[in-house]
VOLOVEX-61497 format. One line per 8 residues: their letters; for each residue x, y, z negated of C-alpha. Coordinates in steps of 0.05 Angstrom, whole numbers. Each point is the difference from the previous one (the first is absolute). Layout:
<torbas>
A = X Y Z  ...
</torbas>
This chain:
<torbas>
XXXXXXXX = 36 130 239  -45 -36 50  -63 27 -36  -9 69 -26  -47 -16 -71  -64 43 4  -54 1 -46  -67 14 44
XXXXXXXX = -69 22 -27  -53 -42 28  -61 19 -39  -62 4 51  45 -10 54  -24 -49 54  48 -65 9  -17 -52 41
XXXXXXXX = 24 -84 -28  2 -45 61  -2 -64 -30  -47 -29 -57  49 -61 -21  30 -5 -80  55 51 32  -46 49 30
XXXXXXXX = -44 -4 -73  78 17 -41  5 61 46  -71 28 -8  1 -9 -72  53 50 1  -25 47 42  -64 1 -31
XXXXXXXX = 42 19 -75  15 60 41  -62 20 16  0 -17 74  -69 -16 51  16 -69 28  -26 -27 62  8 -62 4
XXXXXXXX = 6 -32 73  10 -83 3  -46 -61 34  6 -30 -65  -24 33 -70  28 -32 -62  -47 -14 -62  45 44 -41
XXXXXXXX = 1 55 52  -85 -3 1  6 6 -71  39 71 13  -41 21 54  -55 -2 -54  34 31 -60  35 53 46
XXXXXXXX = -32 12 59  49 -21 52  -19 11 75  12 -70 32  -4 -18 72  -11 -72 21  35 -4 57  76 -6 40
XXXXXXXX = 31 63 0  15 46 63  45 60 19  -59 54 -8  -17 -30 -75  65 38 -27  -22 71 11  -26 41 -62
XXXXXXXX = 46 -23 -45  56 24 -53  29 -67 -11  -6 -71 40  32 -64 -37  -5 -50 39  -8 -77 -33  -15 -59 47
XXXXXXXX = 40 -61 18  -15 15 73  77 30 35  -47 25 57  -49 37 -39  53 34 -50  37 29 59  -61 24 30
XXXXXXXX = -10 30 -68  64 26 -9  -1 29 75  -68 31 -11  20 43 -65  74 10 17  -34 44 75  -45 34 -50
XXXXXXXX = 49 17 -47  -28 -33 -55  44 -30 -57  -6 -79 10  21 -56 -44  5 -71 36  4 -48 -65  69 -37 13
XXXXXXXX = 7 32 59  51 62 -20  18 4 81  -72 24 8  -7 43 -54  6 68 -15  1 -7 -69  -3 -56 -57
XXXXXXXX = -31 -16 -61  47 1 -62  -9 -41 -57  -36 45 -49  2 21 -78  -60 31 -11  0 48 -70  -43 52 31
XXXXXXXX = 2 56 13  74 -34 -7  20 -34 61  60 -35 13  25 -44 63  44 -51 25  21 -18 76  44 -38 29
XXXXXXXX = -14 24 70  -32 -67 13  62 -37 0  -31 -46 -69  -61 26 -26  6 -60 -48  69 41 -29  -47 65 0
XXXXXXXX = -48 -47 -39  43 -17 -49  30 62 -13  -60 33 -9  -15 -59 -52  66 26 -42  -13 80 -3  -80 -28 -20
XXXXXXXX = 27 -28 -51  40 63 -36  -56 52 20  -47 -4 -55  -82 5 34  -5 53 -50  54 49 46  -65 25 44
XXXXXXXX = -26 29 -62  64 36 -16  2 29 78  -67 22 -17  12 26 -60  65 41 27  -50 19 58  -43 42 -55
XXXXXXXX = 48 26 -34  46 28 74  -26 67 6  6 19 -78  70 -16 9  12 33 57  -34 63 -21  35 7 -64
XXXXXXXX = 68 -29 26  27 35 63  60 -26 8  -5 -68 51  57 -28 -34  -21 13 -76  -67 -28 23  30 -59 32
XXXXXXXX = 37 -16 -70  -57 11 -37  -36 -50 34  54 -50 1  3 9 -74  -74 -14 -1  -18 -58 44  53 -49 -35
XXXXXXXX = 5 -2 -76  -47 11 -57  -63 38 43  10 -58 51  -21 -53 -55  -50 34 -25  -33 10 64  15 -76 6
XXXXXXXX = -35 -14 -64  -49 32 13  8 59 -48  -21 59 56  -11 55 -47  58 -13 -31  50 8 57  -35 60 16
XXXXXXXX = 15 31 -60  76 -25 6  4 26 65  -41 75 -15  62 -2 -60  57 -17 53  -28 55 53  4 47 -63
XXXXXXXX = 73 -17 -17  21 -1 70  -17 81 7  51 13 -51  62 -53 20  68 23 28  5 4 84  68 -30 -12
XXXXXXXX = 0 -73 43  44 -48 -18  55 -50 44  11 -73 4  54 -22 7  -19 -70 44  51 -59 13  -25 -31 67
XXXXXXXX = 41 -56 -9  47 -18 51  -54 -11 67  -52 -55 -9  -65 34 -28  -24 -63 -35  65 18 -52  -30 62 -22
XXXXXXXX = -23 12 -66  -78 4 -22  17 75 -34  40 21 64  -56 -23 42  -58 33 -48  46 75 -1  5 -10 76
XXXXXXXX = -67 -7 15  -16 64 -52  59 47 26  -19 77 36  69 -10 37  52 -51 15  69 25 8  47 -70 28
XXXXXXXX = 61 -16 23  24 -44 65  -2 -61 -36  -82 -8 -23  -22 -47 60  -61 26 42  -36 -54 -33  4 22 -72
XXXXXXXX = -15 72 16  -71 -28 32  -8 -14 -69  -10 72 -23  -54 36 -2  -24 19 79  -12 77 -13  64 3 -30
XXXXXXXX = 51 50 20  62 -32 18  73 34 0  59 -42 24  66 22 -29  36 -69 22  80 16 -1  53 -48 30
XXXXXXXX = 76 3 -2  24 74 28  -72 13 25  -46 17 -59  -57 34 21  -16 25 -60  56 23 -53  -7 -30 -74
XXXXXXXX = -9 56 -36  -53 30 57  -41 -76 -22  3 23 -76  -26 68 16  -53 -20 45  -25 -53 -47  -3 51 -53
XXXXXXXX = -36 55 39  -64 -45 26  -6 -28 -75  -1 80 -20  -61 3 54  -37 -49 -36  15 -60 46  3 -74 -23
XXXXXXXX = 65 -18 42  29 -79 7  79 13 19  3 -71 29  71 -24 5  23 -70 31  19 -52 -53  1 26 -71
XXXXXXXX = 3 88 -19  60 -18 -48  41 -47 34  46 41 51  -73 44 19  26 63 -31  -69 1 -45  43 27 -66
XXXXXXXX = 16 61 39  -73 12 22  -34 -3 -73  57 43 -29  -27 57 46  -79 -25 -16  28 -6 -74  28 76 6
XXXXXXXX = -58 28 22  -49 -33 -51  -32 -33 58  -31 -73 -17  21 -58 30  0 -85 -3  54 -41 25  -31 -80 29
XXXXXXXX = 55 -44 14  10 -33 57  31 -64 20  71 21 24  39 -19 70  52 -53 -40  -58 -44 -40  -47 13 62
XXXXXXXX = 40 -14 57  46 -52 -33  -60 -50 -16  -22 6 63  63 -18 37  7 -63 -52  50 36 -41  -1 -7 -75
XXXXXXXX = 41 56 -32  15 -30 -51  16 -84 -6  27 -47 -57  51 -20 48  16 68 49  -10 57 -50  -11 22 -68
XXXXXXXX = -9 79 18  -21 43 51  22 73 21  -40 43 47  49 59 30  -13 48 57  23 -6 70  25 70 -5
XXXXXXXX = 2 54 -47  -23 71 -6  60 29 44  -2 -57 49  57 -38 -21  -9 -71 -37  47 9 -53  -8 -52 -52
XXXXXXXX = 28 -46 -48  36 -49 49  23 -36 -58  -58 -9 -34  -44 -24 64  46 -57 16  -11 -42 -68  -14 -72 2
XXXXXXXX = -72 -24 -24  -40 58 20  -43 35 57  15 60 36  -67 33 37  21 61 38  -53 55 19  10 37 66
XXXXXXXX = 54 -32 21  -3 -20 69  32 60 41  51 -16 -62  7 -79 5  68 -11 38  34 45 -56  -39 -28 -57
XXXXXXXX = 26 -73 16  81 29 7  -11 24 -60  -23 -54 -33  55 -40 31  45 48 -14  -8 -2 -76  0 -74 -4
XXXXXXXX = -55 -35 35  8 -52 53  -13 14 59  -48 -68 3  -41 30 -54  -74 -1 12  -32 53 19  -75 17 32
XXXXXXXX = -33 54 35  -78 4 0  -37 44 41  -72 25 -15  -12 -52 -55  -64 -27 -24  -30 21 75  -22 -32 53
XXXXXXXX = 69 28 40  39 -41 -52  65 -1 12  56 -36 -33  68 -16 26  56 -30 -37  77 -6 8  61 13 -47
XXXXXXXX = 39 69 -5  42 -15 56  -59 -13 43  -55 38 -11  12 68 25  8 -38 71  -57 -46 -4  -46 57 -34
XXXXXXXX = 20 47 72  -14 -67 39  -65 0 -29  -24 70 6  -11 10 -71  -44 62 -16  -8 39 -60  -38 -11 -55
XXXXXXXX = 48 -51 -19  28 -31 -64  62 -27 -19  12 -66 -39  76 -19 -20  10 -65 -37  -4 -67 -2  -75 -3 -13
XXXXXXXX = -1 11 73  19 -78 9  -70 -11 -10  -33 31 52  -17 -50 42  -19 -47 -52  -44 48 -31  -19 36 61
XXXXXXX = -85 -10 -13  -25 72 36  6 -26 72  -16 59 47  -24 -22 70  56 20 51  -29 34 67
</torbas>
């Protein structure tokens, strides 16, 4: 993060525009919507910038600008196309310790404007750091376009109605669902239409029911898909963003947990072969216990809850215990992973059917139908597999395959760190060790693996 985002409050504060160009007049417009006194200091005065000087009494000074000019000031932008006169600008604040803005310029500045959506007393803003404020632009341009105008007078509206609430609901996090409950739905769109009285009276009837509702929280039970956050869900992102707590394992990236919500308390209980930090059964309990305390809590798992993520055992404790609880799929590891190494499962002419089996079972061992696993026409994905892969290919061979049947290993699929090496089961294991392979990793056996590099359309930049 090269800039920390601060909102500042500029009302009567003195701020000083060097510059009186179609630039300098963008920048003053905005400070003036916050309620700053401009002066104005530039040998050249716009028509438009006369014209504000009139309906807003700016301060301007006709003249070049000079080192002693800078003092008094909260705020200095600095707009001219002159290099020398910027620096001087930006060396005059910066010894003052005045925040200064050098338009295009971020080497000179101490801070930068963002592109702005303006639903006050609702404020949102977008930076790029000043790498392409034409990207900041244009993003600003998409969230404009799915925030209503009408969303300042539902901040102002929740802004009359705070310290009822808070008075007659003590706890933070029954208040914090209350208003959640109130700001999207039915009393959103009547404040959006218009109808205030109305969504006072629907909120006055939710504050009433909300006195007398159970402290019981509930769990979600959140598929993170298998790395890349773009693959999550709209519901998993939504119960994310809404959760008290967020208990996850080792395999939710950093990037998807960004995506819940920043005052969040976060509890990793990531387990990996013989070194699982937190038992099973002490997950189900915990889980169980902080919904029993009222909190909303997201158990995010990697891939999908019900595909090898041991989510059956979790909601048979919440079910037990008359706790409530959702369950959001997730894209798992083998669909994930697979298309993004070019690997159709399934394929008219490789396989008609696919069979997803763990690397290892509950006691360690990988004890499993042999027999079954070395059919013709079909996929094989193995979970966990890799401190298993030299005896899951014997034993493959072993019960009938050939030792020049396909077979892939993909590490960290769907990420950036994309991985994806491919061999046969006599020579994987070696060329998986040459390669440094690292867990998370899945498995592919079959011929479907053939069509790798044909396929291969995810090309991850090697460094």
């Amino acid at each position: 993060m090269d800039y920390f985002p601060l909102f500042l409050k500029l009302k009567k504060q003195n701020c000083l525009v060097v510059g009186a160009g179609t630039i300098a007049t963008r920048k003053i417009e905005l400070l003036l919507r916050a309620g700053a006194v401009i002066t104005v200091i530039a040998k050249d005065i716009s028509p438009t910038i006369t014209h504000l000087q009139k309906s807003h009494e700016l301060i301007i000074k006709v003249k070049e600008f000079e080192a002693s000019d800078a003092k008094g000031f909260s705020l200095i932008v600095s707009a001219t196309n002159n290099s020398t006169t910027n620096q001087l600008v930006s060396q005059s604040a910066t010894q003052l310790n005045i925040l200064i803005n050098v338009v295009d310029n971020p080497e000179l500045c101490s801070f930068i404007f963002p592109a702005i959506i303006d639903r006050s007393p609702l404020i949102a803003a977008v930076s790029s750091g000043g790498a392409s404020p034409v990207l900041a632009r244009l993003l600003r341009a998409k969230i404009e376009s799915i925030i209503p105008p009408a969303y300042g007078q539902l901040a102002l509206f929740a802004e009359k109605f705070r310290n009822t609430v808070k008075k007659q609901i003590k706890q933070p996090a029954q208040r914090r669902i209350l208003w959640e409950s109130a700001l999207q739905g039915k009393i959103s769109e009547l404040i959006f239409s218009g109808r205030q009285q109305e969504a006072e009276r629907q909120l006055k009837k939710l504050i009433s029911n909300s006195e007398d509702n159970d402290d019981t929280g509930e769990v979600y039970l959140v598929g993170a898909g298998p790395g890349d956050p773009d693959l999550l869900t709209f519901r998993a992102l939504r119960l994310m963003q809404q959760a008290d707590v967020v208990v996850y394992d080792r395999l939710v990236s950093p990037e998807i947990l960004d995506l819940t919500r920043r005052d969040s308390e976060k509890i990793y209980v990531g387990k990996q072969k013989q070194n699982h930090t937190v038992p099973q059964d002490s997950i189900n309990k915990l889980l169980a216990s902080l919904a029993k305390k009222g909190k909303r809590v997201v158990r995010l798992k990697g891939g999908d809850p019900f595909i090898f993520g041991r989510g059956g055992e979790e909601i048979e404790t919440l079910l037990e215990q008359n706790i409530s609880f959702q369950v959001v799929p997730g894209i798992t590891a083998a669909s994930g992973c697979a298309t993004y190494a070019g690997i159709p499962l399934t394929h008219r002419d490789h396989a008609q059917s696919c069979i997803f089996v763990t690397g290892h079972l509950k006691d360690g061992t990988i004890n499993l139908n042999w027999k079954q696993l070395t059919a013709q026409n079909q996929t094989v994905v193995f979970y966990m597999g890799l401190s298993s892969l030299g005896e899951i290919c014997q034993s493959l061979i072993d019960n009938g395959c050939s030792s020049n049947h396909p077979i892939a290993i993909i590490q960290q699929g769907t990420t950036a760190n994309q991985r994806v090496v491919t061999g046969t089961l006599e020579t994987l294991p070696q060329l998986a060790s040459a390669k440094n392979i690292k867990a998370p990793t899945l498995i592919i056996v079959g011929s479907v693996v053939t069509l790798h590099d044909k396929l291969n359309w995810f090309k991850v930049e090697q460094t």
